[in-house]
N, C-alpha and C positions, 0 to 999 in steps of 0.2 A: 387705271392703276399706273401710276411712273415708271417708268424702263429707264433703267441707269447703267452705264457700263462701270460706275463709279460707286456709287453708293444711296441710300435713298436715305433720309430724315423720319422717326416717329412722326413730324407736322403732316407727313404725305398721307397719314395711313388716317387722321383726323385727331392726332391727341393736343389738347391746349396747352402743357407744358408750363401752366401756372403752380404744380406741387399743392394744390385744391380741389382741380377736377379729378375724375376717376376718369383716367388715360389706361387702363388695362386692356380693353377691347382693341385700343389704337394700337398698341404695342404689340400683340399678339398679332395681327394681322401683319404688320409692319416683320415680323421674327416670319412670318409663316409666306412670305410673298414671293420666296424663291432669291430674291437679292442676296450677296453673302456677304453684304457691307451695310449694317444699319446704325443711323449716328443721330445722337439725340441733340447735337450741336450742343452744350453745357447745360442746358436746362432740366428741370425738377419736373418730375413725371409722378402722382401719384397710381398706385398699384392695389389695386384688393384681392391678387389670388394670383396665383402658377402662370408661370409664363415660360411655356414649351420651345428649346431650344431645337433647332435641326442639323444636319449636319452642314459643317462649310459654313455656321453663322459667323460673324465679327458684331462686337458693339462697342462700339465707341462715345464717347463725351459723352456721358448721363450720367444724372443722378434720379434714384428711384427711390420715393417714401413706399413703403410698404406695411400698409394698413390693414387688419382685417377687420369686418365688422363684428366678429365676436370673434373671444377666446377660445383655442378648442378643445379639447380632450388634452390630458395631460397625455395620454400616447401616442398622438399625431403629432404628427412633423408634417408643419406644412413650409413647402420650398420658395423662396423668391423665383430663381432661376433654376430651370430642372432640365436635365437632359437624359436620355438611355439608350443602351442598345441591348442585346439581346443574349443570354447563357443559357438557352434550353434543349439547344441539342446535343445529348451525348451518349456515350457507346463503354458498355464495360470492358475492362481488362480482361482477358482470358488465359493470361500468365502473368507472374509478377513479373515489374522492372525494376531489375536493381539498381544501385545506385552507380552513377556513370554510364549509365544504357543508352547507345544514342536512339533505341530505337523501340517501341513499345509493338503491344499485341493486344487488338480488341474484336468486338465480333462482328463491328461493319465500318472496316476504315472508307468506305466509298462517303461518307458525311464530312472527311477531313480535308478538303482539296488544297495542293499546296498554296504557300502561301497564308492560310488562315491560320490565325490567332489561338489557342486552344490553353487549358488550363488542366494538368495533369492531378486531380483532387483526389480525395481518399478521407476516410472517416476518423483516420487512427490521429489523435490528437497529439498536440504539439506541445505543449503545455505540463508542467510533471513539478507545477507548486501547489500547494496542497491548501484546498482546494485547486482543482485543475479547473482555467478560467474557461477552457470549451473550445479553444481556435483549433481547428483542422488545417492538416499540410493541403498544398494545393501550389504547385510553381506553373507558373504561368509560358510558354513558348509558342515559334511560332512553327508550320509542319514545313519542314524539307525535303522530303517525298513520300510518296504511298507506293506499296504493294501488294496489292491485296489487304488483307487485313494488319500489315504491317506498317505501322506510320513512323516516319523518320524526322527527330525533330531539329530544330534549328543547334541545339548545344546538348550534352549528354543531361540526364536526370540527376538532380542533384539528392533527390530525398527517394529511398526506396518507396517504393509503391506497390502494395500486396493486393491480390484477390479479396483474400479475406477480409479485410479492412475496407472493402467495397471499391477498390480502385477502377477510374474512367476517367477518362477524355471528353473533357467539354468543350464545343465552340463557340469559342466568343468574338460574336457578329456585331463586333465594335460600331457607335453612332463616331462617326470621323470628325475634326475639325470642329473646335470651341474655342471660340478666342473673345476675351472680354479684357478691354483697353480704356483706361481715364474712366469706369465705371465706379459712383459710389451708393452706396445704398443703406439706407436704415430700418431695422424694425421696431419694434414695440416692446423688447426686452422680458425680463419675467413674466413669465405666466405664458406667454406666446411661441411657443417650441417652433420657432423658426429658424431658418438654414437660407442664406446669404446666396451661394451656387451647389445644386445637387447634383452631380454626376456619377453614374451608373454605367459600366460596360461602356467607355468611350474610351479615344486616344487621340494624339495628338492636340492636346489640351495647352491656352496660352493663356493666364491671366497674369495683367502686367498692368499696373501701377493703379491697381482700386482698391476702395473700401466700404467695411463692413461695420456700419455698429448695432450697437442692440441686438444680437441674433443670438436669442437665448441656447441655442444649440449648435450652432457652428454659422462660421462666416464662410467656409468651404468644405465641402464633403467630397470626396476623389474615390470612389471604391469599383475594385475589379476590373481597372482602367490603369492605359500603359503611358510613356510617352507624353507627360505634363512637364509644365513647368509654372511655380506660382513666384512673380518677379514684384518685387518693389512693387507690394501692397499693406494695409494694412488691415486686421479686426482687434477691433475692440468693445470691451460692455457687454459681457455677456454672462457670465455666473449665474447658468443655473446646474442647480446642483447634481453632479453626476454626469452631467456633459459640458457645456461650453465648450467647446474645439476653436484656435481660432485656422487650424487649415486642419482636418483628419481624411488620412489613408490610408483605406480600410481594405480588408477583405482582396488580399492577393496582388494588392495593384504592381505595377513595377515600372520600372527605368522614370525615375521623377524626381524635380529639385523644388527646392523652398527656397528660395533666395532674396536677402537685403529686405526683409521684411518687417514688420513691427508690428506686436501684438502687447494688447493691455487688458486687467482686469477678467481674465478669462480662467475656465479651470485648468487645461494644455494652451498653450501655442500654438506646438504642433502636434499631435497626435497618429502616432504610427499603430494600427493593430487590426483591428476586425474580427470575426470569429471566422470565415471561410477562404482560410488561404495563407501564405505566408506573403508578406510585402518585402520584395528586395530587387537590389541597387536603386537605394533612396537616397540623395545629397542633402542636407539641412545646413545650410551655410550663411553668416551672416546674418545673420536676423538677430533682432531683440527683444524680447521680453521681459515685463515692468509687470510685477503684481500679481502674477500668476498665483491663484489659491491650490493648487499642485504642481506638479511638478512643470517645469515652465519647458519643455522637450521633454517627450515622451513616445516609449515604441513598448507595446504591450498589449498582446500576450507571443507578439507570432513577428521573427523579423529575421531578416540575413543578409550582409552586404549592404550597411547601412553606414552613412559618415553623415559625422556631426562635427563643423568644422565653423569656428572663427564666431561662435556666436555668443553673446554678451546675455547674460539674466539677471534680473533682482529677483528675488523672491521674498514672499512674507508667509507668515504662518505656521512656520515649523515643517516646511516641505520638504521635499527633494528639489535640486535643481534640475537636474535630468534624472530618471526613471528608466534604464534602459534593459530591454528583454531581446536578446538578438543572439543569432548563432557569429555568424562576423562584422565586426562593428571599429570604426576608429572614430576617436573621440577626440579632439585633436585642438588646443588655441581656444578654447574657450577662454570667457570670466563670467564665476557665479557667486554672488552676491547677495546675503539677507539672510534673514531668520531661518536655518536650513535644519531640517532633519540628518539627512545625507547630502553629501554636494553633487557627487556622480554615485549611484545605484547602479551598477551594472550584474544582471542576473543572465548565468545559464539555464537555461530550464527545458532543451530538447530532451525528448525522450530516447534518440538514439543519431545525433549527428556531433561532429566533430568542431569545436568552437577553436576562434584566434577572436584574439580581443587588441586593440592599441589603444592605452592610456595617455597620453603626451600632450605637453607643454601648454594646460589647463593654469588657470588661476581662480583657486577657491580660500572666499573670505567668510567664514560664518562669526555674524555679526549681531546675535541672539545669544538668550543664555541658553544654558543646557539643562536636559528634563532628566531630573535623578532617577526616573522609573524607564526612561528607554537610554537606547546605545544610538549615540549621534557620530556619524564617521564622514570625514571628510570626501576619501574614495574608497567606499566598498566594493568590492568582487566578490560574490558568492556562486559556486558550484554547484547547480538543484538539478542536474539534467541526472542520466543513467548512463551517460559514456566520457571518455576521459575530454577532459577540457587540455585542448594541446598548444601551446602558444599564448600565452601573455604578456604583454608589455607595458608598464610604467614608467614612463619617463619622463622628467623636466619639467615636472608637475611643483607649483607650489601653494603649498595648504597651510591655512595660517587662520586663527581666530578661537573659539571656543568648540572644540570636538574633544571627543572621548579619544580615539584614536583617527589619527591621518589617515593610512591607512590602515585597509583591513581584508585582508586575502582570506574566504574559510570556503571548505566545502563539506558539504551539508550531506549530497546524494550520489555524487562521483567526485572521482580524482581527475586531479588536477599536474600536468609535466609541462614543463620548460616554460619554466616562468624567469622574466627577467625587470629585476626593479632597480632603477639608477638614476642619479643625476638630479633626485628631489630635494623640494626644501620641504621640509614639514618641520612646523613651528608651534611651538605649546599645545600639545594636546592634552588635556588630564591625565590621561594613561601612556599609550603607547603612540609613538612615532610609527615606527612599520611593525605589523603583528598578523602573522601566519597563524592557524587556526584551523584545525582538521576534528573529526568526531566520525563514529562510525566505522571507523575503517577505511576512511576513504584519504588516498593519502595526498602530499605535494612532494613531488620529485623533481631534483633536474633545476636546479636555477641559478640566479646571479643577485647577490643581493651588494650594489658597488655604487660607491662613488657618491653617496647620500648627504646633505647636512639635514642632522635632524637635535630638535632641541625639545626634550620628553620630560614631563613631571613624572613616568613611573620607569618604565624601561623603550629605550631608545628603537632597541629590535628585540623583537621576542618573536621567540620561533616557540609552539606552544602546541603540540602533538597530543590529542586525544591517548592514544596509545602507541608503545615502540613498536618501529621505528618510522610512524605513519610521516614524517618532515626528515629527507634525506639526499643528499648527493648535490648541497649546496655550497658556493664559494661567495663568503662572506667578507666584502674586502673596499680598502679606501674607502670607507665609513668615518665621518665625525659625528662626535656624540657630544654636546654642554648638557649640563644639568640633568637630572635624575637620579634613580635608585640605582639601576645597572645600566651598561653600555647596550650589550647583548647576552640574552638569558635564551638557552636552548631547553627547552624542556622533553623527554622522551624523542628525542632527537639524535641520529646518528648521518656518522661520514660529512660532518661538518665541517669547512675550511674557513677558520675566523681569522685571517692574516691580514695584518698591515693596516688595521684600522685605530685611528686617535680619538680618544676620550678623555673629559675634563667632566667627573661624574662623584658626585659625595658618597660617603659612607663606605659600603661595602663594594660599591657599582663597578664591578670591574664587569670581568667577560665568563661567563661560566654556557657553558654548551655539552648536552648532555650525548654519550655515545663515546664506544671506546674506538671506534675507528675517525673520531673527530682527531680536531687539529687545533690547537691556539697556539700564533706565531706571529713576534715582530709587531705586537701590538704596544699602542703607546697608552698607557693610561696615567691620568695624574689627578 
């Protein structure tokens, strides 16, 4: 066997490198030899089956067909590339930790030695849209000391964690160092539920400048692993239905970026969620997506501390462009483009934690008609969790093409305070330009609605209160309004300040705002 202080070649281990023979043995042996640099020098390696990564691999320069001799079960997933480490040891709670706790209580901290990785889980579900999709809380940290049964972790607890709800401490016995470089690889598309790179319980994860086609279910799978980064690569060709992922990070993972990527023909891009864990401080930046048959960014059911920043979409189909389910999220310099359901989705849906949202300086074009039996909205926000949603911001956003309404603020299952909308263009929508929207009793308090140009076929702002005085304690100002039926219409709405805004609006469209402690002042209408 070759001893390299360098690296060794797939040639050394016996593969022919014609993209003919079956190089899978070569390969495996070659990954399995202890090197931690193996390079395929640019040649074509064909592949029939799993090829076990270890820790501390690199690969470089290949390209891999990936063949199987038959088709398998529609419920297998079989992996190009697979790696794991280990989540099996853990220790229950023996008191709740609340939220902010730096420090938990279970019945055998001696399994936590500082230093390790551990994942603070619980059964009590995250999820609170109806149906509820199943994701459980689980934040992932690393231990800062032990005291007996007392473990101290790296940052306080962000999500309470009860007894009752089965709360424990898992350690996860990270497989370390994965790095795949100038790697490209193909499968066999429909019918062959294959996966590109499979990782499981790893960290420190480097994939930089490869590609994935044909991989009917994902070109990258990342779950319960910390510490990635997926650089200037691409997946494409893969739609099948219900999955196609072209990167998914699943099930708890944390601190990881998507970067300068390019994904096509897929069902996600990117895909943020999993059922066991929340995924947070996630960067999705720069990347593109072409064709995406849903939403072309996507994080759902389970996510917190997520930016989505600089990334460009087309979409077809009557999608979403982003899909987003996250307790804090900025969404930030986008452009999204094409046949759109929604442009941005953005849903609360925790059952008991405290959301901030940032909307800003997005560019949404829907370039499709619109479906008279649904409601098409440029930027939706909806409210579905059980605690107040506190901090919102839209800003510098501009939404233009065919929507029912630009935006659309509503809450469904709690309230919503201190919300702040400014500085947008929203341009011909059927109905309304900016439109608040409460039921239930759940109300919107607290905001700024300033500095807008919006041009509405029905009403420009409508503030539109299930019941008094559910929309109140808002200052409504330097608004312009062209065309529509009204400027601003306040419906069961009180302590409204409608000042200082110009309107050029037909018919009756002035300013009417319901509430005797409102205000109309110094407004221009013509």
């Amino acid at each position: 066997m070759p001893v390299s202080n360098c690296c060794v070649s797939f040639f050394d281990f016996g593969a022919v490198g014609d993209g003919v023979a079956d190089d899978t043995l070569a390969l495996q042996a070659a990954l399995a030899s202890g090197e931690s640099r193996v390079t395929g020098l640019g040649h074509s390696f064909r592949v029939t089956g799993t090829l076990t990564l270890t820790a501390g691999i690199e690969i470089v320069d290949a390209d891999i067909i990936f063949e199987l001799a038959q088709m398998p079960a529609s419920s297998v997933v079989v992996p190009l590339f697979q790696a794991a480490g280990t989540r099996t040891v853990q220790s229950l709670l023996t008191a709740n930790a609340s939220a902010s706790a730096a420090t938990v209580t279970v019945a055998d901290g001696s399994q936590f030695p500082v230093g390790s990785y551990v994942m603070l889980a619980q059964n009590k579900l995250w999820d609170m849209l109806d149906p509820p999709k199943g994701a459980t809380y689980g934040e992932m940290h690393r231990v800062k000391a032990v005291a007996g049964n007392q473990v101290t972790l790296d940052e306080p607890v962000l999500y309470a964690a009860t007894v009752a709800e089965g709360a424990r401490l898992e350690r996860l016995d990270f497989l370390a160092g994965i790095t795949l470089r100038n790697v490209s690889a193909s499968g066999q598309g429909l019918g062959y539920n294959q996966i590109g790179v499979d990782l499981s319980v790893c960290r420190d994860i480097l994939i930089e400048g490869c590609s994935f086609d044909l991989f009917a279910h994902s070109g990258i799978t990342i779950g319960t692993s910390a510490h990635f980064q997926v650089l200037r690569s691409q997946v494409t060709r893969g739609r099948r239905p219900g999955f196609s992922y072209g990167v998914a990070i699943q099930h708890g993972s944390h601190w990881g970026n998507v970067t300068d990527c390019f994904f096509s023909d897929l069902r996600h891009g990117v895909s943020i969620g999993g059922s066991q864990g929340v995924c947070r401080q996630i960067v999705i930046k720069g990347n593109n997506c072409y064709g995406c048959v849903e939403a072309g960014l996507d994080s759902h059911p389970a996510g917190d501390y997520i930016v989505f920043a600089n990334n460009t979409l087309f979409q077809e189909g009557g999608t979403d462009g982003m899909t987003i389910q996250c307790n804090n999220v900025q969404v930030s310099g986008n452009m999204i483009r094409g046949s759109l359901r929604h442009g941005i989705l953005y849903q609360a849906c925790s059952a008991g934690e405290i959301w901030t949202g940032t909307i800003e300086g997005n560019t949404i074009v829907n370039a499709g008609a619109l479906d008279p039996d649904s409601t098409q909205v440029g930027i939706l926000c909806q409210q579905r969790g059980a605690i107040a949603y506190r901090g919102l911001i839209v800003a510098n956003n501009i939404v233009t093409g065919g929507w029912h309404d630009s935006l659309l603020v509503e809450t469904i299952a709690g309230p919503l305070q201190y919300l702040t909308i400014t500085g947008n263009n929203f341009i011909l929508p059927t109905r309304d330009g900016i439109h608040l929207k409460t039921a239930g009793g759940h109300s919107i308090w607290f905001g700024t609605i300033t500095g807008n140009a919006i041009r509405a076929t029905r009403y420009n702002i409508h503030l539109e209160a299930g019941e008094s005085p559910e929309i109140q304690y808002f200052a409504v100002t330097g608004n312009t309004a062209s065309t529509g039926q009204k400027a601003i219409l306040g419906v069961n709405t009180n302590r409204i300040a409608a000042v200082g805004n110009v309107a050029a609006v037909s018919g009756s469209g002035g300013i009417t705002v319901a509430g005797a402690n409102s205000v109309m002042a110094d407004n221009v209408i013509s």
